[in-house]
VEXLOZA-62886 format. One record per residue: residue in three letters; x, y, z of N, C-alpha, C, O in turn. Coordinates in steps of 0.05 Angstrom, whole numbers, padded with zeros to 5 digits, always signed. Layout:
REM residues N
ALAXYZXYZXYZXYZ/...
This chain:
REM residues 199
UNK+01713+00516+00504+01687+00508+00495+01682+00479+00502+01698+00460+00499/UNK+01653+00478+00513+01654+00442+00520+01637+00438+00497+01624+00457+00487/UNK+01636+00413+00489+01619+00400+00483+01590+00391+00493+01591+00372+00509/UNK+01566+00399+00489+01552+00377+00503+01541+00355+00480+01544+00355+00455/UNK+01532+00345+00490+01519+00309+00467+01494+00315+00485+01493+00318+00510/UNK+01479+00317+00469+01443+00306+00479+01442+00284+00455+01448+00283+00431/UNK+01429+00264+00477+01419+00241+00476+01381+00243+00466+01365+00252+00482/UNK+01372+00235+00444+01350+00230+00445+01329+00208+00453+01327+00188+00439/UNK+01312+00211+00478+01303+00179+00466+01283+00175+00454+01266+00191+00459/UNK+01279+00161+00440+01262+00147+00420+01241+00125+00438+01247+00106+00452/UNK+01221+00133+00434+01189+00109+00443+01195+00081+00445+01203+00072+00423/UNK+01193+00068+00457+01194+00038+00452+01173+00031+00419+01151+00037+00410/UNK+01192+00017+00413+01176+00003+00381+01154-00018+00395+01157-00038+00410/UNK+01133-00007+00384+01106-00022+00391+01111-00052+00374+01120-00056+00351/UNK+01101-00069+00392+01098-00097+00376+01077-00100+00348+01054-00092+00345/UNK+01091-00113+00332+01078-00116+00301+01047-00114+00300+01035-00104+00280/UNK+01029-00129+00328+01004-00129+00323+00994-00117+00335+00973-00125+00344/UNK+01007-00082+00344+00993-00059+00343+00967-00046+00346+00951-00040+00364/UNK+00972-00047+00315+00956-00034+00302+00921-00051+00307+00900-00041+00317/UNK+00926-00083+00295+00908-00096+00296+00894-00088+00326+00873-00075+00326/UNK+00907-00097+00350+00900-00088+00373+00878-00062+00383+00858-00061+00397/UNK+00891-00043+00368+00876-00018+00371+00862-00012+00355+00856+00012+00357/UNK+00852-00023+00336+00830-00029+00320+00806-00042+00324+00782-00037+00319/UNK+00817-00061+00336+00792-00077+00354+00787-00071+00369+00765-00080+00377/UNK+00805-00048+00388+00788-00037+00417+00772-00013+00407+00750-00004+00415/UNK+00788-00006+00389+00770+00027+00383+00742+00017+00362+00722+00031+00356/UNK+00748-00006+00355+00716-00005+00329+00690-00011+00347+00670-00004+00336/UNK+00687-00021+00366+00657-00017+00373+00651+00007+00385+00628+00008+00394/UNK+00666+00031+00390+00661+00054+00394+00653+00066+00361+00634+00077+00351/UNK+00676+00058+00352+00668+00074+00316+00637+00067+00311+00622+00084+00303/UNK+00627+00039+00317+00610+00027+00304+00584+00044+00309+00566+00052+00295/UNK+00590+00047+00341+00565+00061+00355+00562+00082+00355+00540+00090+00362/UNK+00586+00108+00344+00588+00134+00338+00567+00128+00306+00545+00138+00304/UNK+00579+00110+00286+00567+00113+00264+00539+00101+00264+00524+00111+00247/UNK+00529+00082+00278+00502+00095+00288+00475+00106+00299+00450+00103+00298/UNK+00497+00125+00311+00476+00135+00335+00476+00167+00316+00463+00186+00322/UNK+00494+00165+00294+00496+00189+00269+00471+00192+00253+00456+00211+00248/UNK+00470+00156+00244+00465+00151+00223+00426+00158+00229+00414+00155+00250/UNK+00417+00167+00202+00379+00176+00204+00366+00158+00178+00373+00160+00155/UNK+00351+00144+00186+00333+00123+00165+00321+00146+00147+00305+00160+00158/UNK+00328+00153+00119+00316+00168+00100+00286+00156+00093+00283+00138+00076/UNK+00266+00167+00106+00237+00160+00098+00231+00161+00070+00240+00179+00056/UNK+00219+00144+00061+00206+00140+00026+00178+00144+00028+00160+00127+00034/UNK+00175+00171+00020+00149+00172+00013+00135+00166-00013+00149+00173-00032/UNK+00117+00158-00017+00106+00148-00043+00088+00173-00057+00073+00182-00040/UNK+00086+00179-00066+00065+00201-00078+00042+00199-00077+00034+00184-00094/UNK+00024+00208-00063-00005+00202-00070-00012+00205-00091-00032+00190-00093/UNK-00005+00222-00121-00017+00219-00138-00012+00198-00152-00025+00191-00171/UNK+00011+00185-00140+00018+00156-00171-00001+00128-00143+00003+00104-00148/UNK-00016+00133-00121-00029+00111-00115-00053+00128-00130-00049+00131-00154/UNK-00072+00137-00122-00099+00156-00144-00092+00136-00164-00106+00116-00164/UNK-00072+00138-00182-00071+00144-00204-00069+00118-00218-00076+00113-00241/UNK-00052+00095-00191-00058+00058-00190-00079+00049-00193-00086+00032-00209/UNK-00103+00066-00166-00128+00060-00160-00139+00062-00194-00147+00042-00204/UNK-00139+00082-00206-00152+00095-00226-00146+00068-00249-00164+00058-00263/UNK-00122+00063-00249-00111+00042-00278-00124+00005-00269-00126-00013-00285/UNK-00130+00006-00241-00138-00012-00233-00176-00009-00242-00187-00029-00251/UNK-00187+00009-00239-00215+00011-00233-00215+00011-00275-00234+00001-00289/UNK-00197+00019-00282-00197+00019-00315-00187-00014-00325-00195-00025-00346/UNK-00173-00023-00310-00165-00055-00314-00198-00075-00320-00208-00088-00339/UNK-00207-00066-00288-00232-00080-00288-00269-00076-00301-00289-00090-00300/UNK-00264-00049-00313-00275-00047-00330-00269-00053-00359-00288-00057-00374/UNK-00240-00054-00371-00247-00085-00388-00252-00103-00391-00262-00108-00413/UNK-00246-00124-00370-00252-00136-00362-00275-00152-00368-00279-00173-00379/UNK-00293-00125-00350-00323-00127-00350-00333-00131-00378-00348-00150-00387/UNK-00323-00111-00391-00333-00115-00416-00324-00146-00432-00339-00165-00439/UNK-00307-00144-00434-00306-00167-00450-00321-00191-00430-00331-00204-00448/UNK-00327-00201-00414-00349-00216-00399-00369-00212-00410-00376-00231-00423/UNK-00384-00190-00410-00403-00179-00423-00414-00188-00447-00437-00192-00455/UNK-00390-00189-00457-00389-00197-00484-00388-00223-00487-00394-00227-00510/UNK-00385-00245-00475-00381-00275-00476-00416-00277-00470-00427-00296-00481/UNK-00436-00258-00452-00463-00264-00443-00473-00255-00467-00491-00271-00472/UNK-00472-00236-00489-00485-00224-00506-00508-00229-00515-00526-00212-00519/UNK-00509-00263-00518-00527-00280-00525-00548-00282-00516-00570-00282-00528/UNK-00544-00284-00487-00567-00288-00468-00586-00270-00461-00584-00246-00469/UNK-00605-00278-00446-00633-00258-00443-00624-00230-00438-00610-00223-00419/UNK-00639-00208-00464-00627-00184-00449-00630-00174-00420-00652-00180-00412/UNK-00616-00160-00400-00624-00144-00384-00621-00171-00358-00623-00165-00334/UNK-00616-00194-00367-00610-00213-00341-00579-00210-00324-00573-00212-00300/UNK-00563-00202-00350-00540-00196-00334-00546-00173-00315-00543-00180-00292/UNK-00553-00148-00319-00560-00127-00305-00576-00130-00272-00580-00113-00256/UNK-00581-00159-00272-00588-00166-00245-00573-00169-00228-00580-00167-00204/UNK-00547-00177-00237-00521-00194-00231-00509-00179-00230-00492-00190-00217/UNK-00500-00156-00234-00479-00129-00240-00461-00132-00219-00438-00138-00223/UNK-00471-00126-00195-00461-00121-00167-00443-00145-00171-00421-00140-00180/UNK-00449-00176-00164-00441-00194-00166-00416-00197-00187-00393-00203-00180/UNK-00426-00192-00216-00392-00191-00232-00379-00180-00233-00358-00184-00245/UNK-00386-00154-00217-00364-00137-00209-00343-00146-00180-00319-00143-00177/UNK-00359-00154-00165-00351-00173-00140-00328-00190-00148-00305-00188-00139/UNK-00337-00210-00170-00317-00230-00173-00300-00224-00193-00283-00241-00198/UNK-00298-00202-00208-00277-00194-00228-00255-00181-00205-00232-00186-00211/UNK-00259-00164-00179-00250-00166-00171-00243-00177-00144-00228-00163-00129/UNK-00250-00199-00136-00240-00225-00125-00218-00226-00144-00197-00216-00138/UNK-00223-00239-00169-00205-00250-00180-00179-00230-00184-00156-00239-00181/UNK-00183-00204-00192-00160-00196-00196-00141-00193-00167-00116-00191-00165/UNK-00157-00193-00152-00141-00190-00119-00135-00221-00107-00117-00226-00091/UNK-00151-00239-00118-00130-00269-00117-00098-00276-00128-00078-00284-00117/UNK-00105-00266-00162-00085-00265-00183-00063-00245-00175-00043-00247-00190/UNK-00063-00226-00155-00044-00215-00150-00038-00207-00125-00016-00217-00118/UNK-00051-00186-00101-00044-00188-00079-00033-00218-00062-00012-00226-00053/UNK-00066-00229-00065-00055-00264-00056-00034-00269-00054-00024-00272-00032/UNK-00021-00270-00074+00005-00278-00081+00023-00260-00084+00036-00261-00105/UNK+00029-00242-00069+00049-00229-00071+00060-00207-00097+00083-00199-00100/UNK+00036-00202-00113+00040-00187-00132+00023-00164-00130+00003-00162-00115/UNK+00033-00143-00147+00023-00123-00152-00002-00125-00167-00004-00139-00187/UNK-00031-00106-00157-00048-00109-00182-00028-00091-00204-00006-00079-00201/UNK-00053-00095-00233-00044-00083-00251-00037-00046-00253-00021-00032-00266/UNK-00052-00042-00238-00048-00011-00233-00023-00007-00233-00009+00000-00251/UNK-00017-00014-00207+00004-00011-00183+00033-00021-00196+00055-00011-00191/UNK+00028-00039-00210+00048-00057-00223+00063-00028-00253+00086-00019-00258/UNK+00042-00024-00261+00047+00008-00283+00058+00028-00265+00065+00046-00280/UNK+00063+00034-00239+00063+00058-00229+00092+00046-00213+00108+00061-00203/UNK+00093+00027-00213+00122+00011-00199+00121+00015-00176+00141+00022-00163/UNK+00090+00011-00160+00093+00014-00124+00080-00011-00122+00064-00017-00140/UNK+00085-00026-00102+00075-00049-00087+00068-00049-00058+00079-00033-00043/UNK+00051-00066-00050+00039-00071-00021+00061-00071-00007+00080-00079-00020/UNK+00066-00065+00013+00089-00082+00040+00070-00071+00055+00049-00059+00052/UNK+00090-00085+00086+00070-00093+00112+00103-00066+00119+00128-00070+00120/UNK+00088-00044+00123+00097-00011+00139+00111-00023+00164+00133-00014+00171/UNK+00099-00042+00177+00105-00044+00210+00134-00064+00212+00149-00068+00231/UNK+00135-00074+00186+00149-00091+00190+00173-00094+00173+00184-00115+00167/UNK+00181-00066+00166+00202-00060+00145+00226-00048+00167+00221-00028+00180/UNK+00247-00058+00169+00269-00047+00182+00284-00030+00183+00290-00023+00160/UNK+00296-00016+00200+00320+00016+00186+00340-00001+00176+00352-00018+00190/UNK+00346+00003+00143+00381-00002+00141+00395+00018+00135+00389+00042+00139/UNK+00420+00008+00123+00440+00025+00128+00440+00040+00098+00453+00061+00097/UNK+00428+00031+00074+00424+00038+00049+00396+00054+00051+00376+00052+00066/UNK+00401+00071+00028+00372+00085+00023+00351+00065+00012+00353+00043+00001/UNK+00331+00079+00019+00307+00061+00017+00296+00068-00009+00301+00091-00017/UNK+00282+00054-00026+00283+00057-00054+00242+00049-00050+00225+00055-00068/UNK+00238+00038-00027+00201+00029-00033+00189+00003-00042+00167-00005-00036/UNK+00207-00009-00056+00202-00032-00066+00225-00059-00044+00232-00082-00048/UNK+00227-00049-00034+00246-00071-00006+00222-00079+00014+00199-00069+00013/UNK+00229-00095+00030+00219-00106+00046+00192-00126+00045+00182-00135+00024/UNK+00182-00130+00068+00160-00152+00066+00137-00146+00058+00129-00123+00056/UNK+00127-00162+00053+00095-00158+00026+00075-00160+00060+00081-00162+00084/UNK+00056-00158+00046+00036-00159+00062+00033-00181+00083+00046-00202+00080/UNK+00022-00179+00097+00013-00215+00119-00010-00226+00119-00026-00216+00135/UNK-00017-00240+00108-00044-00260+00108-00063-00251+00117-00084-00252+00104/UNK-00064-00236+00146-00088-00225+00154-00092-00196+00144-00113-00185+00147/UNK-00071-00183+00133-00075-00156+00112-00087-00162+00091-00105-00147+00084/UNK-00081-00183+00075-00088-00196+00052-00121-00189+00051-00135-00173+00038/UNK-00128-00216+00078-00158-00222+00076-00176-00195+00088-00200-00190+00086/UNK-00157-00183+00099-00178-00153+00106-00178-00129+00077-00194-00110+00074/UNK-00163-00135+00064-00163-00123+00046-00189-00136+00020-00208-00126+00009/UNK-00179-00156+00020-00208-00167+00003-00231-00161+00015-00247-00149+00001/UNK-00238-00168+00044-00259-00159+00057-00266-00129+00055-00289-00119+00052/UNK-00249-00120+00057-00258-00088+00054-00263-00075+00026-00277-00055+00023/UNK-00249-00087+00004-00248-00073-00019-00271-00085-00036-00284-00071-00050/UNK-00277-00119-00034-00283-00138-00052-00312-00133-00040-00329-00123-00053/UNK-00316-00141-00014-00341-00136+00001-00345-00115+00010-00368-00113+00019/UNK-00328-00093+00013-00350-00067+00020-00354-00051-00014-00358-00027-00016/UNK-00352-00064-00029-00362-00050-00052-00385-00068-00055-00403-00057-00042/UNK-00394-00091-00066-00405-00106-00059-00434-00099-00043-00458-00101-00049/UNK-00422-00091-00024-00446-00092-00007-00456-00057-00009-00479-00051-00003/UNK-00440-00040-00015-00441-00013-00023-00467-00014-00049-00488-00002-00048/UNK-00460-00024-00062-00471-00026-00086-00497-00045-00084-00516-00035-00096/UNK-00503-00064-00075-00529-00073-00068-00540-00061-00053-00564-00057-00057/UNK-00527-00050-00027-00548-00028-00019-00558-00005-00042-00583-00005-00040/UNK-00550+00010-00059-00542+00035-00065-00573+00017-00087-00595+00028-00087/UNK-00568-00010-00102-00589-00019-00130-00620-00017-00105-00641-00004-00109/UNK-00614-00032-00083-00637-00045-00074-00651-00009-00062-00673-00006-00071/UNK-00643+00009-00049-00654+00039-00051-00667+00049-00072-00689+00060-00073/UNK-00650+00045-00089-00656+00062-00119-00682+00038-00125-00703+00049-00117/UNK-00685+00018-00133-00704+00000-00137-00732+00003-00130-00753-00002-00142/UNK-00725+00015-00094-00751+00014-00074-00760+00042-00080-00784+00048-00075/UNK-00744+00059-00091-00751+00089-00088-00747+00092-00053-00767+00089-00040/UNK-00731+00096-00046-00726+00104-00021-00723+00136-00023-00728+00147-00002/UNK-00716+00151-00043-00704+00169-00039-00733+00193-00053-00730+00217-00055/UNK-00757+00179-00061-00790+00192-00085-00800+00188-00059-00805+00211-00051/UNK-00808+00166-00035-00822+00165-00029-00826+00185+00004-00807+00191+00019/UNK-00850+00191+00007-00855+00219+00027-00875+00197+00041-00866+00199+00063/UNK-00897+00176+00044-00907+00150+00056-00886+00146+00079-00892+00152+00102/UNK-00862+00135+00073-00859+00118+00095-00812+00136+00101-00790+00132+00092/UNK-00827+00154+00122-00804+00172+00130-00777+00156+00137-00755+00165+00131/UNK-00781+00129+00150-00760+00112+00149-00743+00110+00121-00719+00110+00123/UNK-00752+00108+00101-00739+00095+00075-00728+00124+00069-00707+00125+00056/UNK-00738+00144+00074-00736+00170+00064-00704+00181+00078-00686+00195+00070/UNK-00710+00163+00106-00690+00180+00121-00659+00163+00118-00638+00175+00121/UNK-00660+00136+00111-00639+00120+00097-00633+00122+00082-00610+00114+00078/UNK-00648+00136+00060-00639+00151+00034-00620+00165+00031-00601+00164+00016/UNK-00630+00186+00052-00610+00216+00057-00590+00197+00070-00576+00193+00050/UNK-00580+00183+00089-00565+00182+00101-00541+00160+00092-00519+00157+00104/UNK-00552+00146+00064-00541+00134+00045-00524+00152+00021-00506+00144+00006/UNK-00534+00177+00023-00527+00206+00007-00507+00211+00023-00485+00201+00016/UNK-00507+00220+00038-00490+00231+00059-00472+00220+00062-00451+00233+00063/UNK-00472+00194+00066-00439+00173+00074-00433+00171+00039-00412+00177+00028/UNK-00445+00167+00033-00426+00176-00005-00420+00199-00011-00402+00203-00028/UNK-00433+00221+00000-00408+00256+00000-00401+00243+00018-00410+00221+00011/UNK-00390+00239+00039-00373+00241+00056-00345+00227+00048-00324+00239+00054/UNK-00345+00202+00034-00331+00194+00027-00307+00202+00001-00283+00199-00001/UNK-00330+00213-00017-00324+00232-00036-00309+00251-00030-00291+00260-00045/UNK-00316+00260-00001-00293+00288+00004-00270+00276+00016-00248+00286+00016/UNK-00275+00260+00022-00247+00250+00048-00226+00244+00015-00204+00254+00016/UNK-00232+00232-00006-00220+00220-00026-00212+00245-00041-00191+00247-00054/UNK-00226+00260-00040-00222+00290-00058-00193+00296-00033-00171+00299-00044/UNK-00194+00297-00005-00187+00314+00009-00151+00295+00009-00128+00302+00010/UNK-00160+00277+00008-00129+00249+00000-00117+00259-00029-00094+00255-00034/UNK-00127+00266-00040-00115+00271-00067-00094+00295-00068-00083+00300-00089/
């Protein structure tokens, strides 16, 4: 009987900093596997809790109103009622100074825990998105927003007194006033439905 002896060999023992080595070559592959994985979870907000901002806001400023109202009491009846358009204008100016301006929520919005940001300019991260992250509005969102909300009501509404006033809508004389009437009707359903149709 012979003997045989097998010999095993064994790997050369890798040097102590290994590991570190191949960690650092392999992690910008890891980095880019994790993500080219990874999907920005969209945050949608509910349309019924903005409705429902708009709604606590349009109820903000009708207190407001009233208590104003109430500081004129004194004065000639039926003078404020000339001015309507106008204190409604600057009640909300002011509430859209006192808060968008500056980076705050109106009061609505502030009850319903959603705030303004600028959409275009919110980044993918790597955490879920919760709605209340990123950048507020930009100065020229700001001022188009006052312009559009502060002044197209404003000007909505002085058109809407100065019609009603002229009888645009009794008189059959002069078909021009008649036909701005209807067509003053019309862009208010229209609007009405688009807002019904958002809800």
């Amino acid at each position: 009987m012979t003997s045989t002896t097998t010999t095993t060999t064994l790997p050369p023992v890798p040097p102590q900093d290994a590991w570190t080595l191949t960690c650092h070559n392999l992690l910008p592959r890891w980095e880019s596997l994790s993500l080219s994985h990874q999907s920005t979870i969209p945050v949608t907000i509910s349309r019924v809790n903005q409705v429902d901002a708009a709604r606590l806001d349009v109820e903000m400023s009708a207190m407001l109103k009233e208590q104003l109202v109430k500081v004129f009491a004194l004065m000639k009846p039926g003078m404020l009622f000339q001015y309507e358009a106008e204190l409604d204008a600057f009640l909300e100016f002011l509430i859209w100074r006192f808060s968008i301006w500056v980076d705050k929520p109106t009061p609505g919005i502030a009850l319903m825990n959603l705030r303004y940001r600028d959409e275009r300019a919110v980044e993918s991260r790597d955490k879920v998105r919760t709605g209340l992250e990123g950048p507020g509005l930009t100065v020229a969102q700001k001022l188009w927003y006052c312009i559009a909300t502060v002044g197209g009501q404003y000007i909505w509404a002085r058109l809407q007194s100065f019609s009603a006033f002229r009888r645009w809508g009794d008189t059959e004389q002069r078909p021009l006033a008649r036909r701005l009437w209807i067509f003053i009707q019309r862009i208010e359903a229209f609007i009405e439905l688009l807002h019904l149709e958002t809800c």
